[in-house]
Structure formats: C-alpha cells, structure tokens
C-alpha positions in Angstrom: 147.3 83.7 68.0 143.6 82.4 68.0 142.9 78.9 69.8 140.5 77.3 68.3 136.9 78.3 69.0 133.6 76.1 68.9 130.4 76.7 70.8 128.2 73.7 71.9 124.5 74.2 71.4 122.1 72.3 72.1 121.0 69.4 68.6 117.8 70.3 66.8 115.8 67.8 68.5 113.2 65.7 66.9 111.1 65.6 70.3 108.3 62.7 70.4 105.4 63.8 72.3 103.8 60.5 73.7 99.8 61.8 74.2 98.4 59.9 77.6 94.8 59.1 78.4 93.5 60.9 80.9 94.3 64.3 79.3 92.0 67.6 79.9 91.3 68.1 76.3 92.6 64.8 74.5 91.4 61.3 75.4 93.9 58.3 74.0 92.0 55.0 73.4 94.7 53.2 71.2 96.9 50.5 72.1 99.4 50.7 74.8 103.1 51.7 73.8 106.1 52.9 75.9 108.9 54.1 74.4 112.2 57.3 74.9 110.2 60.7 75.0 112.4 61.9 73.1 114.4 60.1 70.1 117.4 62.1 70.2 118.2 64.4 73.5 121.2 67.0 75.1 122.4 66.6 78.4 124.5 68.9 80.1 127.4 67.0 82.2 128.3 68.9 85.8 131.4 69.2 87.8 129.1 67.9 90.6 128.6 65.0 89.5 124.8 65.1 89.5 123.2 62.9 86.9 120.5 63.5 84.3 117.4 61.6 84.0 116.1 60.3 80.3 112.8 60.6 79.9 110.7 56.8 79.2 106.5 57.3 78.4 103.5 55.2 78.1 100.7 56.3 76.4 98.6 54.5 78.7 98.6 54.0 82.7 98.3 50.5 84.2 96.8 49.0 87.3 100.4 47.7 88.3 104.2 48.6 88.1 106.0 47.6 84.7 109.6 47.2 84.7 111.7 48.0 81.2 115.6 46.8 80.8 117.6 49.1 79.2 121.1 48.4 76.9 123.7 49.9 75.4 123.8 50.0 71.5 127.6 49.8 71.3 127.7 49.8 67.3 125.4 53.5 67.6 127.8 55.0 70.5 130.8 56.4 70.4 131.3 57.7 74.2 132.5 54.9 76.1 130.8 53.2 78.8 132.3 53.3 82.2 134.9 56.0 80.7 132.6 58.6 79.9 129.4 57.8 81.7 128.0 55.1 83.5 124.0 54.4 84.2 122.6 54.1 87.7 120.4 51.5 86.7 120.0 49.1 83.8 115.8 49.0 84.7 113.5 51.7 85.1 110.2 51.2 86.5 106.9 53.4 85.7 104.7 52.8 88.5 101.3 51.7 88.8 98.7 54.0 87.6 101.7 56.7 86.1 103.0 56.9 82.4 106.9 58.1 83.3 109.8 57.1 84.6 113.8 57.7 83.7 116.9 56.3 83.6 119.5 57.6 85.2 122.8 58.5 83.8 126.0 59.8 85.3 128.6 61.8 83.2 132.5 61.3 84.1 133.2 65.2 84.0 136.7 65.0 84.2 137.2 62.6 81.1 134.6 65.1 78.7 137.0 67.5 77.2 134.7 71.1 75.9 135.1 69.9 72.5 134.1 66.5 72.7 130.7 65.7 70.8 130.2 62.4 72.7 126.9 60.4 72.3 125.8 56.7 73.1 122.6 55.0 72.2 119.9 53.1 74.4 117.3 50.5 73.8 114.7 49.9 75.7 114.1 45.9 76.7 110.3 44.5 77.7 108.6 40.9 78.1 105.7 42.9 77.0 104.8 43.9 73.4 104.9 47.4 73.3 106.6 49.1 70.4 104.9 51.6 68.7 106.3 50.9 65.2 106.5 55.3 64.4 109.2 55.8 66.9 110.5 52.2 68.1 112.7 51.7 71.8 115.8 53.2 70.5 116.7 57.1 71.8 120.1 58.8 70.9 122.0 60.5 74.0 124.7 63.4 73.5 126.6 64.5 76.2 127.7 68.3 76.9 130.3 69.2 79.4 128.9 72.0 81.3 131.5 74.4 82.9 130.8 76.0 86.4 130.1 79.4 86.1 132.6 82.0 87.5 132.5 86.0 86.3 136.0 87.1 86.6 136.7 83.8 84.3 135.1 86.8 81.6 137.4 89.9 82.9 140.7 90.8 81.4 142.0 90.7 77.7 139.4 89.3 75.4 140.0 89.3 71.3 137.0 90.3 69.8 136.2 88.6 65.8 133.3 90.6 64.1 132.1 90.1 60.4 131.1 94.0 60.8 134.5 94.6 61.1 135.7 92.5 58.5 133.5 94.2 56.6 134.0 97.7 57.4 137.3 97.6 59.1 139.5 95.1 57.1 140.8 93.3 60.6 138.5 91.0 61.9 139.7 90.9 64.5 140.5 93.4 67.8 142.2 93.3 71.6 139.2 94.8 73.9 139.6 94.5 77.9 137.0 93.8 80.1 136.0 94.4 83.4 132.8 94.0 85.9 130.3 96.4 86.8 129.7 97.4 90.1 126.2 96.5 91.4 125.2 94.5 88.4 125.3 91.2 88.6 127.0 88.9 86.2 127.7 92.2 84.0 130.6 93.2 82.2 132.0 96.1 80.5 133.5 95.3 76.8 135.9 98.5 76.8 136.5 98.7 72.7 134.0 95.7 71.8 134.4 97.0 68.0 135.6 100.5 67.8 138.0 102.1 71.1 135.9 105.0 72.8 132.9 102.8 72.8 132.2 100.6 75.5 129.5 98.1 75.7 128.2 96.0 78.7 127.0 92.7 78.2 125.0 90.3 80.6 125.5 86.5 81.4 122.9 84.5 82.1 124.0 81.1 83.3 120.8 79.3 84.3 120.1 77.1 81.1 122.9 74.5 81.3 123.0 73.8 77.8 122.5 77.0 76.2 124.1 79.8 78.8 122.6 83.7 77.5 125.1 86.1 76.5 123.1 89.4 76.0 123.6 93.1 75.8 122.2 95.1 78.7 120.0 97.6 76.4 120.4 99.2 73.2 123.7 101.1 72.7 125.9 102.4 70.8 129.1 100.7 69.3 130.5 102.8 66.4 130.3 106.5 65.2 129.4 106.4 61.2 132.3 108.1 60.4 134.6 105.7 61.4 133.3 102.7 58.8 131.7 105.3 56.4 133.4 108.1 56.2 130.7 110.4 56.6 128.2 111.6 59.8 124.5 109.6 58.9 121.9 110.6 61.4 123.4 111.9 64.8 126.4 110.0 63.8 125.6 106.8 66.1 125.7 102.9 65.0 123.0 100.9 67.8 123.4 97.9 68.6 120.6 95.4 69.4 120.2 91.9 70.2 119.3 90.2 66.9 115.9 88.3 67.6 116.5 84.9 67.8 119.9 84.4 67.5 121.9 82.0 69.6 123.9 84.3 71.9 125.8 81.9 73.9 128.8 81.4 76.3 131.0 78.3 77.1 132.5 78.5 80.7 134.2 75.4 79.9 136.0 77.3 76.7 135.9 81.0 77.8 134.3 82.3 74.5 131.0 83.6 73.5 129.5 84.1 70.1 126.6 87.1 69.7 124.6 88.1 66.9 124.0 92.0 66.8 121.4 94.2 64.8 123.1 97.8 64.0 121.0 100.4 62.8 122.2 103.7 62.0 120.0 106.5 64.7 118.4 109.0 63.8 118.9 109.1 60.0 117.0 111.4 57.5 114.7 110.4 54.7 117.6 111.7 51.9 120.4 109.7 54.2 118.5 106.8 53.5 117.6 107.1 49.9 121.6 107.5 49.9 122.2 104.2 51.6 119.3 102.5 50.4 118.6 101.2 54.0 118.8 103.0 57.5 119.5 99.4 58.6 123.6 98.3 58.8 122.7 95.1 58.9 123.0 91.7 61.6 126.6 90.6 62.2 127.9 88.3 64.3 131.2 88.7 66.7 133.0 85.3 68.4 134.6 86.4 71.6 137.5 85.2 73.3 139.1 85.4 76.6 142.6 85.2 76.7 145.3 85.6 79.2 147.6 88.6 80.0 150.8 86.8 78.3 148.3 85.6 75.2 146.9 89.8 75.0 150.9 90.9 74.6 152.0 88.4 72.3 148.7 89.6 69.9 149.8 93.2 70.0 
C-alpha cells in the first residue's frame, strides 16, 4: 500500500539584490527606494513556535528612522490570516543610518498539514515615495512546515521505489529494514536498499530547515552485475555515488526521502565497455518511505 509521497523543497526564488551605498567596491548614487529583498521567499514553520523574519531593504541609509506599514493582499493569499500565521507587527522600522529591517511572522504549526503549499502576500505601505518601479512593494511568502528531527523516526521497515529497479528489476518497488549505526551520528544502515546482501548507510543532515540533506556516507556498492545483467562486468560491483547536484532530501514531517544516485559499473575493461557502450549505468532516482511494522506485513 503506498501513501502518498511529496517532498517540499525550497521555490526557485527570483532573489532581488537591493545594492546600498556605502559598499567596498560599489558606490549607489541613485534615488532612494525600499522595497521586500526578496520578491518571492520560503519559510520553514517550527514546532517551537519561533518566527521568521522577511527581509525589507533600502538602497540608501538616512539620517533618521523610517517607519513602513505593512498589509495583507487577501485576493494574492491563500493561507489564512490568524489560522495559519499571524504577523508580530503590521510596521517595521529601518533605523537611522541602516538599510534593513523585517517583519516578523509567526507560523500556527499545528494548523500546516506536510502537504500544505500555503502562501500569503504582503505590501509594503509608506507616506514617502519610494517604489522602485523594477520590483514594486509587493513580496510573495510560502510557508513550509518543518518537522523536528528525531533518528529512530528513520529505523524500521522502509519501502524503497527506484527507477533503476524499474528498469532492471521489473518491481519498483522493495521492503528494506533499517537500523542505526553505532557511533555515527544521524546514520543509518539501508539493509537491501536495492538488491538483499547489500547494505548501504546513509547520513542525515538536518541543519537547513528547508532543505534537510539525505546523503550516502561514501561510495559503495549496491548491486552485483549479474543480478540486473546477467553477466560479471568488471569485478562484478555496481557503485553508487551521490549524483552532483541533485536534491537529496528528507521530510521529518512525512517520513520519506528522495535521492538521486550515480552507479557505475567498477573496474570494467576496455572490451566490457565497447560491449555496453558506457562503463556508466546511469543516475536514477529512489523515493523512500518509512512505514510501520503493521504497514511492512500487509506489503509482503
């Protein structure tokens, strides 16, 4: 039985860099403007409570403190107000002789489901002429429920869906067990990740809120050849790697984790590889999913 599986990451971002005056290498001299550093922006929402701050800049500093209202664009938002976050303040003030300043938001936790995809929109509100007409006083918010962290929430029965084995294998989709490593932190042994006799660990990194790391702990290997190919290539191993660049991810909130994986074939000969035509396999991807005991016998 597979639940439903989505991954929040954070929005491309179309980040507005607002230059100030007194820079080492770059002097402004244009007009004064203050607007959202950023026109679109992801904020991670904590058990805690704790709120985030969105960013307002000036391109210039002043001799005295400037005050800015902020509002609500109901018609742009569709998390509600007072259910789903409330803000701190409705002013923000950049003080004399800076260029910054936020507003503060805080996110309900408890009414953000994991799968919500909950934004709202703000506008900020002067007596003072200071819209820059490129990027106006509007800035887009989305809000991302971030789970608490906890390593035995990633131990036990975990169901494992891999294009390589969909490829290879005809299932997609396996029943691996994991457990934790002694004396490594936030480490795991995958027991079976895609083939049973080879065991993989896998690190968690939970310090980026928004986009938790969900990496192997080396090279290693994950198949024998035979197995998908029929046939011993090289010394018989599949490696895996890390593919560069790829989002490998977890959601505490959800339990799941999605990681893209470089296999390469070791140690293969020049006439293996005019055979296959590449002594690369290939970058797959595998969604994991933890699942409970009574959810692990009910799939087998």
């Amino acid at each position: 039985m597979k639940r439903l599986f989505i991954i929040f990451s954070s929005a491309c971002l179309a980040a507005v860099s607002l230059a100030g005056c007194e820079g080492q290498h770059i002097t402004y001299s244009g007009p004064s403007y203050v607007g959202f550093a950023d026109t679109l922006s992801v904020y991670p929402v904590q058990q805690s409570g704790e709120p985030f701050g969105v960013d307002i800049a000036a391109t210039q500093a002043c001799g005295y403190d400037r005050t800015f209202g902020v509002e609500v664009i109901t018609q742009a938002s569709n998390a509600s107000y007072g259910r789903h976050y409330t803000l701190e303040s409705e002013s923000a003030v950049i003080k004399a002789g800076e260029r910054t300043a936020k507003i503060y938001v805080k996110g309900i936790y408890d009414n953000i489901e994991a799968s919500d995809s909950l934004g709202f929109a703000l506008r900020l509100v002067s007596t003072e002429d200071v819209e820059w007409d490129l990027y106006g006083l509007e800035t887009k918010v989305i809000m991302q429920k971030s789970c608490p962290f906890d390593i035995h929430d990633f131990t036990g029965y975990c169901l494992v869906t891999s294009s390589f084995l969909k490829k290879y294998g005809g299932s997609a989709t396996k029943l691996a067990h994991c457990e934790m490593v002694e004396g490594e932190q936030n480490t795991i042994l995958i027991k079976g990740l895609l083939y049973d006799g080879f065991d993989v660990k896998m690190k968690f990194d939970p310090s980026n809120l928004l986009n938790p790391a969900f990496r192997l702990a080396g090279r290693q290997a994950v198949a024998d050849t035979r197995v998908p190919f029929g046939y011993i290539y090289g010394n018989g191993l599949i490696l895996a790697e890390d593919a560069q660049g790829a989002p490998n991810i977890f959601n505490s909130c959800q339990k799941a984790a999605i990681q893209y994986l470089t296999l390469k074939i070791d140690g293969m000969t020049d006439e293996e590889f005019a055979e296959m035509g590449t002594n690369m396999v290939g970058t797959f991807v595998n969604v994991i999913e933890w699942i409970s005991d009574d959810e692990a016998e009910s799939y087998k």
